[in-house]
C-alpha positions in Angstrom: 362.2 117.6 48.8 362.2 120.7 46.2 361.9 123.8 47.4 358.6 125.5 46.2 358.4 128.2 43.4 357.8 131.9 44.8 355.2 133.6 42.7 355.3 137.2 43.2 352.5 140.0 41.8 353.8 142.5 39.3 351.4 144.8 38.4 354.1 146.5 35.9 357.3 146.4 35.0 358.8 148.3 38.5 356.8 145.7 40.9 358.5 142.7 38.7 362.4 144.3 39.1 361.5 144.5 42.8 359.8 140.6 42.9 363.2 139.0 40.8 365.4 141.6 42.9 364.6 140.5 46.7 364.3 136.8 45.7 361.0 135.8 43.6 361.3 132.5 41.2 358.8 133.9 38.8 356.1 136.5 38.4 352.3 136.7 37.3 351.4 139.9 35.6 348.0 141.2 33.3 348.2 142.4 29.8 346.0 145.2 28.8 342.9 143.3 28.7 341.3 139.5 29.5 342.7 140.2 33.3 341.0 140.5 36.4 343.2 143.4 37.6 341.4 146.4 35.2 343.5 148.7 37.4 346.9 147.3 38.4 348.5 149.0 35.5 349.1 146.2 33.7 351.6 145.4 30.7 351.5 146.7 27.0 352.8 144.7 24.4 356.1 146.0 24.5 356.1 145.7 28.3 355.3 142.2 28.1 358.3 141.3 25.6 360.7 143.2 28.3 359.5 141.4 31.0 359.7 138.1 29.7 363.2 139.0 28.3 364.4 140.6 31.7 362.7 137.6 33.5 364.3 134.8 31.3 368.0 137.0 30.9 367.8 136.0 35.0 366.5 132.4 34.4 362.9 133.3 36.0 359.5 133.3 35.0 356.8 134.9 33.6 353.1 134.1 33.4 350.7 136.3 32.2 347.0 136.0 33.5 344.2 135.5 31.1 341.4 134.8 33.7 338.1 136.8 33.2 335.0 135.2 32.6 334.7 135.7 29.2 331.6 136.6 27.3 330.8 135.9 23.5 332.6 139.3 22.1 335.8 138.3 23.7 336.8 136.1 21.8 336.9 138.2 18.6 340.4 138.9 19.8 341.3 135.8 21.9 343.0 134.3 19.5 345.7 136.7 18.4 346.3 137.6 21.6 347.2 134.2 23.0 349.2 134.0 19.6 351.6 137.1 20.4 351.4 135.1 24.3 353.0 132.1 22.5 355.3 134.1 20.2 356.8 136.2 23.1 357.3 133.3 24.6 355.6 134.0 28.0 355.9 130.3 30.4 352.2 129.7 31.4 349.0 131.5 30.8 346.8 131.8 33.8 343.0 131.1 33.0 339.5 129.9 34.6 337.4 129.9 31.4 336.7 126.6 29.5 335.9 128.2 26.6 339.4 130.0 27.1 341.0 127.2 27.8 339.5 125.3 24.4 340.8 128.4 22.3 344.5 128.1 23.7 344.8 124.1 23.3 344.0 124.3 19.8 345.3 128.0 18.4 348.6 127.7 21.0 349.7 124.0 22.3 352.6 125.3 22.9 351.5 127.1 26.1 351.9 126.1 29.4 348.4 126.4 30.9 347.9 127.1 34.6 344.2 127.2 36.0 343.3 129.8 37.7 341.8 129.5 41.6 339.2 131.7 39.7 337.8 128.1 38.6 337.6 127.2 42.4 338.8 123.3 42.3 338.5 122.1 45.5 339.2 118.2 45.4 341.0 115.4 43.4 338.2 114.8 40.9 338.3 118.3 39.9 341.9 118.5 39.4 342.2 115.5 37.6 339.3 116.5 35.5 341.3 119.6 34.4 344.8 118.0 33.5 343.1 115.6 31.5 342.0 118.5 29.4 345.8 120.1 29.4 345.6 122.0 32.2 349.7 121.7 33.3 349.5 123.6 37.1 346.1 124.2 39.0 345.6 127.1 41.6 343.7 125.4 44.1 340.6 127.6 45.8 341.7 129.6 48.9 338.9 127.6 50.7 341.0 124.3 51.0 342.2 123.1 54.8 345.2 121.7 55.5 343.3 118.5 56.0 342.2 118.7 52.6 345.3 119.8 51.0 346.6 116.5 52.5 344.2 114.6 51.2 344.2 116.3 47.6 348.0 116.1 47.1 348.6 112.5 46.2 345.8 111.5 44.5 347.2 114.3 41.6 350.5 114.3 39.8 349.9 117.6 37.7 351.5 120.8 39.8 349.3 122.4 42.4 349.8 126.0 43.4 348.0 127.6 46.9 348.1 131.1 47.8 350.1 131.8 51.4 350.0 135.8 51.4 348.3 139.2 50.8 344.1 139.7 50.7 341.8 137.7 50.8 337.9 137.8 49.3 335.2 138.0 51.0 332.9 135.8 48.3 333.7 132.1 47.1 336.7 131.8 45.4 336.5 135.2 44.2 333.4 135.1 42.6 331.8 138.9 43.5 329.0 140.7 42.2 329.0 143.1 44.6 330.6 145.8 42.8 329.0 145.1 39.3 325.2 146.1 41.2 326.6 148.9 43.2 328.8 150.5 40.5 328.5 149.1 37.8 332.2 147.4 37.5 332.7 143.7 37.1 334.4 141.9 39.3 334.7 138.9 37.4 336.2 140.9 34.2 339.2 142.9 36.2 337.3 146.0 36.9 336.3 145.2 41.1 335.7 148.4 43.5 336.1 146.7 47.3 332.5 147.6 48.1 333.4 144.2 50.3 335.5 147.1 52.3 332.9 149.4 52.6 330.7 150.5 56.0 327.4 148.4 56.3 324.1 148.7 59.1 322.7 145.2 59.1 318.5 145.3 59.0 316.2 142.1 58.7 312.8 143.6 58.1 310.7 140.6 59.5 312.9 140.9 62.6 311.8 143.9 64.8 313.6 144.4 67.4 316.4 141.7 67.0 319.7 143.2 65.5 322.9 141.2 64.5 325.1 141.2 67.6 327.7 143.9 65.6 330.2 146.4 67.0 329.6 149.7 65.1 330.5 153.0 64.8 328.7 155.7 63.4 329.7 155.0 60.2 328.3 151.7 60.1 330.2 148.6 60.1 332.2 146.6 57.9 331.3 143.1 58.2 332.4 141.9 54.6 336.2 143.5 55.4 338.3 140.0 55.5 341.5 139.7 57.0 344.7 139.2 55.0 346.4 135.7 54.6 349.9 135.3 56.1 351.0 131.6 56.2 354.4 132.4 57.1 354.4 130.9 60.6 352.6 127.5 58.8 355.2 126.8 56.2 356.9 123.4 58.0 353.0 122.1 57.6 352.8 123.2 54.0 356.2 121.9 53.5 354.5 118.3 53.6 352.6 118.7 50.7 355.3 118.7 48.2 353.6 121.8 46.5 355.0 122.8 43.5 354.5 127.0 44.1 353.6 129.5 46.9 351.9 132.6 45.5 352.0 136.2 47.2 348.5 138.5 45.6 348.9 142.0 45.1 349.3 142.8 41.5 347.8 146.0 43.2 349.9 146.9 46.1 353.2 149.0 45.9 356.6 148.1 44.7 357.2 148.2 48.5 355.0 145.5 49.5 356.6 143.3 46.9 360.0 143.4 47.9 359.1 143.3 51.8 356.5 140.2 51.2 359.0 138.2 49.0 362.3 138.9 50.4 360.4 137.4 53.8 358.8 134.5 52.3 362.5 133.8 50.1 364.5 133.8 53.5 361.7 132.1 55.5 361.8 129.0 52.5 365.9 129.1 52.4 366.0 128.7 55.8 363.4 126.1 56.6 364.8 123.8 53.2 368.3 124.4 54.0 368.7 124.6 57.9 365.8 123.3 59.3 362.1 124.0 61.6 364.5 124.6 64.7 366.2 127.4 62.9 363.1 128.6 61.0 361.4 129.2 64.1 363.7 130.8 65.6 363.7 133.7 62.9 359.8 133.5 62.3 359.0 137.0 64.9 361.5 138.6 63.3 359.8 138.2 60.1 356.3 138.9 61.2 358.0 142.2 62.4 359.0 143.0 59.1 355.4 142.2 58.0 354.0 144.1 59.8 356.2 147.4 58.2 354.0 146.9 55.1 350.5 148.4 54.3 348.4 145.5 55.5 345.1 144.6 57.2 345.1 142.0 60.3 346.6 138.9 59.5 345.1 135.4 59.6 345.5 131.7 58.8 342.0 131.9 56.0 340.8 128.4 55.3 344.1 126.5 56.5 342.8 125.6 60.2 338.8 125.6 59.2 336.4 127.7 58.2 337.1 131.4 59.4 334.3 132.9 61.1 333.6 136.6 62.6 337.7 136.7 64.0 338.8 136.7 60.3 337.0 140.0 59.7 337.3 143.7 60.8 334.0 145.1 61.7 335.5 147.9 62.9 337.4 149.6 60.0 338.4 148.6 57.0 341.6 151.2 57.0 345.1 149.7 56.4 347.5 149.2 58.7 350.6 151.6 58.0 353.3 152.1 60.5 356.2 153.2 57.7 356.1 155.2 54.9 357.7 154.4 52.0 359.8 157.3 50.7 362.2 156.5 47.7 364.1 153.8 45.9 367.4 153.3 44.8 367.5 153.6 41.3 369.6 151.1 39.1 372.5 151.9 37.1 371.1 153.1 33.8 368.5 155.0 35.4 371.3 157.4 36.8 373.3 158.3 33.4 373.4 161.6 32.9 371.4 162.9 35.7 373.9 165.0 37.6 377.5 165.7 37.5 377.7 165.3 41.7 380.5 162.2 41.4 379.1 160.9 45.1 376.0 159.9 46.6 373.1 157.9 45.4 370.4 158.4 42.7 367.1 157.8 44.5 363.2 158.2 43.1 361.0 159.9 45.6 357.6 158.2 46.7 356.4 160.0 49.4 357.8 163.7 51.1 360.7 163.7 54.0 363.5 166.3 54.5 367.0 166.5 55.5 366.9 165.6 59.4 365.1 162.9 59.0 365.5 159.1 60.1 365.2 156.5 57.5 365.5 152.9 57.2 367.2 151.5 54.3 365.9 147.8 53.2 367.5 146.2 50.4 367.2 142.7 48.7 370.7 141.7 51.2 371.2 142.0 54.4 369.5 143.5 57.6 367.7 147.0 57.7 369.9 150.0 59.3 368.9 153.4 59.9 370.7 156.6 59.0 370.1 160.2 59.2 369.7 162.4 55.8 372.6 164.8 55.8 371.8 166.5 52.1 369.7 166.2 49.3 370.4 167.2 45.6 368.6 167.5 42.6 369.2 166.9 38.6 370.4 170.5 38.7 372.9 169.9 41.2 371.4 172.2 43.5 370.9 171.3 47.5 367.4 170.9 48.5 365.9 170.5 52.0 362.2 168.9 51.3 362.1 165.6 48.9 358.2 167.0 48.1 357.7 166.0 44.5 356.2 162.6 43.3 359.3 160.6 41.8 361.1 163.5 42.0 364.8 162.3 41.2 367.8 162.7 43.7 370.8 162.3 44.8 371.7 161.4 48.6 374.7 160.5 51.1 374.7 157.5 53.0 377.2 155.8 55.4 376.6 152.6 53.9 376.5 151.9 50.1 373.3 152.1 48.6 372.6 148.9 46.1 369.7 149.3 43.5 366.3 148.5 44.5 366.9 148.9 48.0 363.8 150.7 50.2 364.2 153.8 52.3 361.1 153.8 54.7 360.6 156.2 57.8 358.1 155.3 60.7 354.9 157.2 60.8 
């Protein structure tokens, strides 16, 4: 049985060095516009053509998603677009318009077309329905069970995708209007605000007297804040299914989540294809540990087990859950010519401030994490300093232990 395709977020360039670095089989990223991720960042045009270069130079992937609900003016521009999609040579578009969908099949055959769970299909009928019309790999809806999964599986033969990690949506597949009443941003067209996160007091006018059985603090509560999805534990169940990829969402999160979420999911699928569920479960708290070191809400199982109810929502807060903070990256080779004339050390990028004395904890795409103690800093100028303060300020440090490119330093909160 094939092992399933990791499909990391890379909301630019950084997040998709991280996602091939600790272990990702291919990426999904948003141009500049027909995305539903307005504010990930994003790729430009020349981004794009690096990224699918860098992605195919290391035999990956790299689809680009093309999934708003498009309106009539949209498609003044559709068409050259998915043209430079198709010259560039990206390996899939990700879409949930029909109308987008005709436009690519007859101005660009040549791409690979992957719908998006945007389009919620939920059974056989639907799927086959879409790769009869060319549709080559089909995000199912996160609202599929296990049960159904099953049942869904072998009455297809296109490629079916699920999501197993990162946030999930309070409204169907997705599908939120939410923030286009309250501020005037569209959900369905990449520009969504999380009002779903904010505080709420539950009223029903014709209803004195009777309140919705809520916990609640003053500032109201927060009964729309889902849960995020972590399938991790569940993977021997999924591995029935034959799936063809496992997707990771996050095109917003740091460069930091990335590398934690897929270097977890690629050891987690190794270890369960290659060695075995006595093996896998052996190593399965250590990975929820690591987890559990990114920026995350509570975790939970979404649709797999049932319909979630009030347990897969925080009424109480809709704050993140941050026990480390990240603090700097190793930076790769070219990113250090020229720099400094300090022959030792390691060329790091700030993130967030910490100072000679401190504890960190170095996580790179091999190997365990181990702790050190920073003994001295250095800037471009060669001159010692004691505070890293500066955002992506760029510096040198010692370590006892070599340093490779892309690796995390982190310190606990």
């Amino acid at each position: 049985m094939r092992k399933p395709e990791i499909l990391a977020p890379a909301g630019d360039l950084e997040k998709l060095r991280f996602a091939f670095a600790y272990g990702a089989d291919a990426v999904y990223a948003g141009g500049s516009s027909f995305g539903l991720r307005a504010y990930a960042g994003n790729l430009d045009e020349e981004e794009m053509r690096l990224g699918v270069k860098y992605a195919h130079e290391l035999n990956r992937k790299l689809y680009i998603t093309v999934n708003i609900f498009a309106h009539e003016q949209d498609f003044t521009s559709l068409k050259s677009y998915l043209q430079f999609l198709r010259d560039i040579q990206v390996d899939g578009i990700i879409v949930s318009d029909p109308g987008v969908i005709s436009v690519a099949r007859q101005e660009t055959p040549e791409l690979s077309i992957h719908l998006s769970t945007q389009a919620n299909c939920t059974n056989s009928y639907s799927a086959n329905f879409w790769f009869s019309q060319g549709i080559r790999r089909i995000v199912l809806a996160r609202e599929l069970t296990l049960e159904e999964l099953k049942s869904v599986r072998p009455k297809v033969e296109g490629e079916l995708e699920i999501f197993i990690h990162g946030a999930m949506c309070m409204s169907y597949s997705g599908r939120c209007l939410l923030s286009n009443y309250l501020t005037g941003r569209d959900a369905n067209r990449g520009e969504c605000t999380h009002p779903c996160r904010w505080g709420y007091a539950l009223v029903e006018e014709k209803r004195p007297g009777q309140y919705f059985p809520l916990e609640e603090d003053a500032r109201g509560s927060y009964i729309f804040n889902s849960h995020d999805l972590c399938l991790l534990p569940h993977l021997p169940l999924l591995k029935e299914l034959n799936l063809e990829s496992y997707k990771i969402e996050g095109r917003m999160k740091s460069a930091y989540y990335v590398a934690s979420t897929v270097k977890v999911y690629r050891e987690a699928i190794d270890v369960l294809w290659d060695q075995g569920e006595e093996e896998f479960k052996k190593r399965v708290p250590a990975w929820l540990a690591e987890m559990d070191k990114v920026s995350h809400r509570d975790y939970s199982t979404g649709f797999l087990f049932g319909k979630p109810g009030a347990e897969a929502h925080n009424i109480k807060t809709s704050n993140y859950i941050r026990e480390y903070s990240f603090v700097g990256r190793v930076l790769e080779e070219e990113e250090c010519r020229e720099l400094s004339k300090i022959d030792y050390g390691y060329w790091i990028e700030q993130r967030n401030n910490f100072r000679v004395g401190d504890e960190l904890e170095v996580f790179s795409p091999q190997g365990e994490p181990w702790t050190f103690m920073v003994n001295g800093l250095w800037d471009t100028s060669d001159e010692e300093v004691e505070v890293a303060r500066h955002p992506q300020q760029k510096l040198k440090i010692t370590a006892p232990i070599p340093l490779p490119p892309h690796s995390i330093l982190r310190k606990v909160k």
